[in-house]
N, C-alpha and C positions, 0 to 999 in steps of 0.2 A: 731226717725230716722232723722227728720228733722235738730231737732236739733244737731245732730252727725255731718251731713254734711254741717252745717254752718263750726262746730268745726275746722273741718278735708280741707274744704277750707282755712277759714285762717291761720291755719298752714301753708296750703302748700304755701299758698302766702309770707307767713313772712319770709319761708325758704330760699325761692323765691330771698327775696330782695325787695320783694315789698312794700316798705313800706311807698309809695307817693299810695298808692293805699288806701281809705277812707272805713273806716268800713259800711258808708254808703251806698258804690255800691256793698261791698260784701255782704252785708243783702239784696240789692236789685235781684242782685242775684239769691241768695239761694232761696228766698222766690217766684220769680216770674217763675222761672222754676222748681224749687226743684234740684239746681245744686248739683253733686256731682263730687270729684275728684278721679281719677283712679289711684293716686299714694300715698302713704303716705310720710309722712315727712322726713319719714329714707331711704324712695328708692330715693325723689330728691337728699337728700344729698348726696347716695352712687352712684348716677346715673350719667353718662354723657349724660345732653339734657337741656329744657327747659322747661318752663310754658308755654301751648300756650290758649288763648280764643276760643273757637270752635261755629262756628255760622250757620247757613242756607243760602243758596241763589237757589232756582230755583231749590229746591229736591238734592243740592250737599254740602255738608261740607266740609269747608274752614275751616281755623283755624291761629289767627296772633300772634305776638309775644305779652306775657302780657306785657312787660315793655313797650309797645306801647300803650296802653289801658288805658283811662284816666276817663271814665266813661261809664254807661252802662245804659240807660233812657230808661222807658215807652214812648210811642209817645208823644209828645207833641202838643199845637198849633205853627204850625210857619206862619209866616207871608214874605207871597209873596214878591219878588222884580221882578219888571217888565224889560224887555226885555234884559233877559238874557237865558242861556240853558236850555232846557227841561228837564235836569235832574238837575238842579237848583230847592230842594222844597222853598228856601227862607232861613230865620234866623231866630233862637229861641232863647231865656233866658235862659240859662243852670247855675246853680250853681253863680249868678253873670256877667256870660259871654256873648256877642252876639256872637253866633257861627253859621256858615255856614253849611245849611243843604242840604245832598247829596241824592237821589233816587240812590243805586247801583247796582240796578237792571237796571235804565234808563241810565245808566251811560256807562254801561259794556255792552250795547246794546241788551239786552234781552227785554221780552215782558211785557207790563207794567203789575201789578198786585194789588189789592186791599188787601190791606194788613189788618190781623186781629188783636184778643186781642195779639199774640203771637211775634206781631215784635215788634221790639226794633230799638235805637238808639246808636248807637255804637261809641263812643269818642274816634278820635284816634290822638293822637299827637307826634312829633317828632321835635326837636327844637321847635322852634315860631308856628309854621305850627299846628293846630287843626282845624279839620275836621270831623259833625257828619254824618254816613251813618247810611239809614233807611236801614235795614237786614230784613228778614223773620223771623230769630227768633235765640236768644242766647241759648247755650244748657250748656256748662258746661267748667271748667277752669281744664285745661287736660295737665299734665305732660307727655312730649313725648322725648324718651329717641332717642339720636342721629342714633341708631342702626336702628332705625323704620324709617329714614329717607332717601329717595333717591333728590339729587337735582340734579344729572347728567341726561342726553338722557330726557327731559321731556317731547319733542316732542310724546313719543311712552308711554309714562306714562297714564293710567287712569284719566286724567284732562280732563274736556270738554273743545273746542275751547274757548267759551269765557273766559275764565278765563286766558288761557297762559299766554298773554302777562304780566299779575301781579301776575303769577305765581314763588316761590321760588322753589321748588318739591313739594314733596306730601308724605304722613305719611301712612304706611301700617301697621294698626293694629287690628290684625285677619283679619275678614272681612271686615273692614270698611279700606277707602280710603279716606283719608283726603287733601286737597289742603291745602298747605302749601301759606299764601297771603304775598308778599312781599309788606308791606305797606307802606314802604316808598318811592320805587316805583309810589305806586299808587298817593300818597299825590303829591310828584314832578313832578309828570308824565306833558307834554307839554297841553295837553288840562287841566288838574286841574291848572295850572298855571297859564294861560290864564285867567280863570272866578277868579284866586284871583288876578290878577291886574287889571282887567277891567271891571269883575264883580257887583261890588263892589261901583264902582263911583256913581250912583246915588242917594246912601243912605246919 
């Protein structure tokens, strides 16, 4: 089975387009959740929607665009830099890279949390701009067809307050209510700006 659902993700990623996306993060993946996807190869193609990563935060699923998604890590160690934000964890060694590590839990103003074997760190890039957030935990790489999708009135939408403001809509499928995260948004947003120009200075 396991091995099915490696299979059956990288399909759906290759059909995707994904193809900056590293065999190593989708083994990382599969193996660390046991991810599975909920579409086959032949429904993206016939489908109008997207690849999205669906992750945890605070008992609520969010989900961002994969072509956003640039890797997907067990915690690491990162290493403090002093007087900057509290939701500043510091910078770690990823793949080559020194990358700026986010608490988005501390970020998005919720309550801090001890995080277990199940969080991840979540790589997410767009132009120059990469940024890893510590999550509650990655769940699975989920084909979500446009029809499932509402981004109008999202004031009255099922999204808890914190979230709105990097809110895109939200994904209704069956039961489950998915927050759709505009993460480029978040990456630009004036306060992440902020700690990447100034942040940063005393390294």
């Amino acid at each position: 089975m396991a091995k099915d659902n490696r299979k059956m993700l990288q399909d759906a990623l290759a059909s995707a387009g994904r193809t900056r996306t590293s065999l190593l993060m989708q083994a990382q993946l599969a193996l660390a959740q046991q991810l599975d996807t909920h579409a086959s190869p032949e429904d993206v193609q016939a489908s109008d929607g997207e690849q999205y990563l669906v992750f945890s935060l605070c008992d609520c699923e969010l989900a961002v665009s994969a072509e956003l998604v640039q890797a997907v890590e067990r915690l690491v160690d990162v290493t403090a830099i002093p007087n900057v934000a509290p939701w500043v964890r510091g910078v770690a060694h990823l793949r080559g890279s020194i990358v700026s590590v986010v608490d988005l839990r501390t970020f998005l103003g919720l309550e801090q949390f001890t995080h277990g074997s199940r969080a991840r760190l979540l790589s997410l890039q767009h132009n120059d701009m990469t940024i890893c957030f510590v999550v509650d935990g990655v769940s699975e790489m989920l084909f979500i067809p446009n029809s499932a999708i509402t981004r109008g009135e999202i004031l009255q939408a099922p999204i808890p307050q914190w979230a709105l403001p990097n809110a895109a809509g939200y994904a209704l499928l069956g039961k489950r209510a998915v927050v759709l995260l505009d993460a480029v948004r978040l990456l630009f947003s004036d306060k992440m700006q902020r700690y990447e120009l100034q942040g940063l200075e005393g390294l």
